[in-house]
N, C-alpha and C positions, 0 to 999 in steps of 0.2 A: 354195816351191822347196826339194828336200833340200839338205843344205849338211854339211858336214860339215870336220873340221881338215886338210889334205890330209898325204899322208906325209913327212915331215921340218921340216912347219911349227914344229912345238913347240921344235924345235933354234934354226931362224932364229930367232925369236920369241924365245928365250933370249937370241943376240945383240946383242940390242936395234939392231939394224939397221934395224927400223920407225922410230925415232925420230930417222936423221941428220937434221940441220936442212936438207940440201943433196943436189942430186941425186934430189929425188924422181920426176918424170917419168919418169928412166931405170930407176929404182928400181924404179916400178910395171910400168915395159913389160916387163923384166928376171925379174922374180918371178912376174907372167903367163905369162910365155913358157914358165917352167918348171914352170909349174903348182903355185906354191908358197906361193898366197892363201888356196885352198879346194879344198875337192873336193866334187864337184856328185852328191855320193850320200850317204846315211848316216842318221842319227837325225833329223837337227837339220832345221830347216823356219826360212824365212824369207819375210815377206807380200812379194808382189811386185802389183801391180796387172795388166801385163799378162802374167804369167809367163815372166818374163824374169829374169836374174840383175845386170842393167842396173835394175833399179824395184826391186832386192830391198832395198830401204832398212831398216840397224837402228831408227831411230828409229819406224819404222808398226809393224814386230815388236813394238817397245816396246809401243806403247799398244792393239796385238792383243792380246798377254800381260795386258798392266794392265786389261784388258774381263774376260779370263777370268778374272783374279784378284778383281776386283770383285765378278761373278756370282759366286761361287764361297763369297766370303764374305758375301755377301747370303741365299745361296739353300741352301747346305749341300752342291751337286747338286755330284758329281767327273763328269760325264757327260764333260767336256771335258780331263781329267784328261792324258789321251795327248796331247792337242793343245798342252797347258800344256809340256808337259814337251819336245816338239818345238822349240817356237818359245824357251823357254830354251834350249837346247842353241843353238840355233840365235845367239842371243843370243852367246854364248861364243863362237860359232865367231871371232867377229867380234872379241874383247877378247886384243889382243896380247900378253898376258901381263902385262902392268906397269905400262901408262898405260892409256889409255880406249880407243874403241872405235872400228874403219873405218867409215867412214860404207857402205860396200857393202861384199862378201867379196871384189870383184876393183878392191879401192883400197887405198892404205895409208894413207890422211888419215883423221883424225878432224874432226869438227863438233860446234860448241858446243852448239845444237840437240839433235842428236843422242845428245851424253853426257848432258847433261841426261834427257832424255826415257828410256833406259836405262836409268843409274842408277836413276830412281825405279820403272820397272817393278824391278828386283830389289831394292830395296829396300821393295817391299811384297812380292815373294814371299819374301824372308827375314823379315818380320815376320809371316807367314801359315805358314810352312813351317820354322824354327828349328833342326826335327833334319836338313836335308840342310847337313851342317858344309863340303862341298866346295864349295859354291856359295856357303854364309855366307863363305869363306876370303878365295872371290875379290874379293867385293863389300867386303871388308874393305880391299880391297887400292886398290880403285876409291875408295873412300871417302877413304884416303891422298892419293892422286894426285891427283882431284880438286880435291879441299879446298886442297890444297895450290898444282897446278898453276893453279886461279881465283883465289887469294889476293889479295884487295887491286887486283883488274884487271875495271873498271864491264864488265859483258857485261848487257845489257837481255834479251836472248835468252835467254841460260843462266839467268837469275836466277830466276826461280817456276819452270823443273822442279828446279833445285839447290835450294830451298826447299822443297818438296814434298819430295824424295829426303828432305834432311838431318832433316827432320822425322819422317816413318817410320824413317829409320836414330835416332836418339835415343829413338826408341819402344821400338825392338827394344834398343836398347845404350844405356844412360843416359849415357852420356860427356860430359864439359862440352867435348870439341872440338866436337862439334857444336853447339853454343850458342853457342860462339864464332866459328866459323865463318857459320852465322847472323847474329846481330851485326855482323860485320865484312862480310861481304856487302853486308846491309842498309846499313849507313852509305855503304858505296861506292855504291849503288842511290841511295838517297836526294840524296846530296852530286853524283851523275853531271851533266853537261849535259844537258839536256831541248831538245828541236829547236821550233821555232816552232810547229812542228802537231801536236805533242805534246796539245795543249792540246784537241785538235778531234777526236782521236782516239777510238778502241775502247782501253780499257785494262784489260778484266778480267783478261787473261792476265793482266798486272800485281799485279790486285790476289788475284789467287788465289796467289800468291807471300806477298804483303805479310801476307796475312790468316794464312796459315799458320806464319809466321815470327813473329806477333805472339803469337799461340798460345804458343809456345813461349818467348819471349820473357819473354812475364806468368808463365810457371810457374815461373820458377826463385827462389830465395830468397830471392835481393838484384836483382829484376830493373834495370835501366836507364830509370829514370823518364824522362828525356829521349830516348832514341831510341822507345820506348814510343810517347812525345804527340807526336813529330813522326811517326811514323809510322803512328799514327791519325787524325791530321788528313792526312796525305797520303793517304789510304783512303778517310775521307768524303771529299777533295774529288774523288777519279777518281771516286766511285760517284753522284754528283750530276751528274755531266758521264753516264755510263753508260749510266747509267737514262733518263736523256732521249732516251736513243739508242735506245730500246725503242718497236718500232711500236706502237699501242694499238690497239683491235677500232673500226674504222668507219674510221679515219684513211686521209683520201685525201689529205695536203701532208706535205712535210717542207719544213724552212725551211732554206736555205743559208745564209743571214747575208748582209748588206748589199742585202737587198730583196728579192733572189733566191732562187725557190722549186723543189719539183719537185712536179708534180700529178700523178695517176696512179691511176683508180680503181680500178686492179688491186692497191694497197699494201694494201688494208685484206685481200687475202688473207693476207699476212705476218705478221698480225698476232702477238704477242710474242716476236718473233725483232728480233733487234738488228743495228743497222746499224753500219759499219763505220767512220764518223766523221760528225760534220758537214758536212764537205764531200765525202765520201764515202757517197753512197744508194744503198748495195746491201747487200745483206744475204747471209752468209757463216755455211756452218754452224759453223765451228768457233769463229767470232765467239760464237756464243749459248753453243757449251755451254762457253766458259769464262766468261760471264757468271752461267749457271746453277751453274758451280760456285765460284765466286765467293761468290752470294748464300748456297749452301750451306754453305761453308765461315764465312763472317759470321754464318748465322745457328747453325753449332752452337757459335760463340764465343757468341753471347747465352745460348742454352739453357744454357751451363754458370754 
């Protein structure tokens, strides 16, 4: 969907009028009515499923962008280069100037989700991209907020794409905030409540966080021997529960636990895609590929 900053946003947006704590509801009907979210023409491109401005969700923009970006540094190919540059724009349109991001161009709220998943798409396109300094400025700025605005406050959601992010942001800028930031994440992550089915759960997203943060963690000069080993042994032990969660080629049972099974000789078509939990037997794309990038990220920590 084109998307674009509508005329006089950049003023509101100065305001900082996005950010009352109160009155948002009216807020949003308010700044619609005057057409002063977005405007539905221009450079910027935002994925919407069913092309609508209602599904034009920043977070799928996000990891549209982070495909192209991926491809791009894999392959060499700028084939997608215009499109790259649409769906960032479009990215922008969405970042009110100060704090983080609307979750859609016709809301004024941000989502934890969301920032997450942003963030790290621009923070791999300023570690791929360095000389566009106008978009390094802003992600500088997102970096601030963030870091700051998640401080110290357990988010399980935000925690591995804000790991991810702060990890490529430390790549591009050596800064020991983000180490610290890291760090203190992690501790809150680690130290959080864990829910009784925590235990029986899919937890790669998790550990695609953990694994990258540990990364960074081991590089530095005096690293934290004790968050280090609790937070390796908290990675073997989700990847042991994980991996059992992985259909194998012929498997026609999965076991519930307490006797109870599910039969099914259409599972052995599944075969190495990963289920959703123990007591959960279904299987979920988004489930596998962050297991796949999980095991990815583990195994370029062995190779080094």
């Amino acid at each position: 969907m084109p998307v674009a900053k509508a005329t006089g946003q950049g003023a509101l947006e100065a305001t900082r009028i996005l950010a009352l704590p109160f009155g948002r509801y009216k807020l949003q009907g308010t700044l619609h009515a005057l057409g002063l979210l977005y405007r539905p023409s221009g450079e910027g491109r935002l994925v919407s499923y069913n092309r609508s401005y209602e599904t034009a969700w920043g977070g799928a923009t996000a990891l549209t962008l982070l495909t192209e970006l991926q491809y791009y540094r894999a392959s060499h190919n700028a084939r997608f280069a215009p499109l790259r540059r649409a769906w960032l724009e479009g990215l922008l349109v969405l970042h009110d100037g100060f704090g983080g991001f609307r979750i859609l161009p016709d809301s004024v709220d941000e989502n934890d989700l969301s920032n997450g998943e942003i963030w790290l798409a621009l923070a791999y396109y300023t570690r791929l991209f360095p000389a566009d300094r106008a978009t390094a400025d802003i992600v500088a700025q997102v970096d601030n907020y963030l870091m700051r605005n998640y401080a110290g406050r357990p988010n399980t959601i935000y925690y591995s794409w804000a790991m991810k992010a702060a990890v490529e942001r430390y790549a591009t800028n050596p800064d020991a905030k983000f180490v610290e930031f890291i760090a203190q994440q992690t501790r809150t992550f680690l130290d959080s409540f864990r829910t009784q089915s925590a235990s029986t759960e899919n937890s790669c997203a998790d550990v695609e966080g953990m694994a990258a943060a540990r990364r960074v963690l081991n590089s530095v000069m005096r690293p934290d021997r004790d968050l280090v080993r609790r937070l390796s042994q908290r990675i073997d032990s989700e990847m042991i529960k994980n991996l059992a969660l992985q259909i194998v080629p012929a498997q026609t049972r999965i076991e519930l636990g307490n006797g109870a099974y599910l039969a099914s000789p259409t599972l052995a078509d599944h075969a190495g895609a990963f289920l959703a939990g123990t007591r959960q037997p279904y299987v979920r794309i988004d489930y596998t590929e962050h297991c796949l990038s999980a095991l990815a990220e583990l195994g370029q920590r062995r190779s080094h």
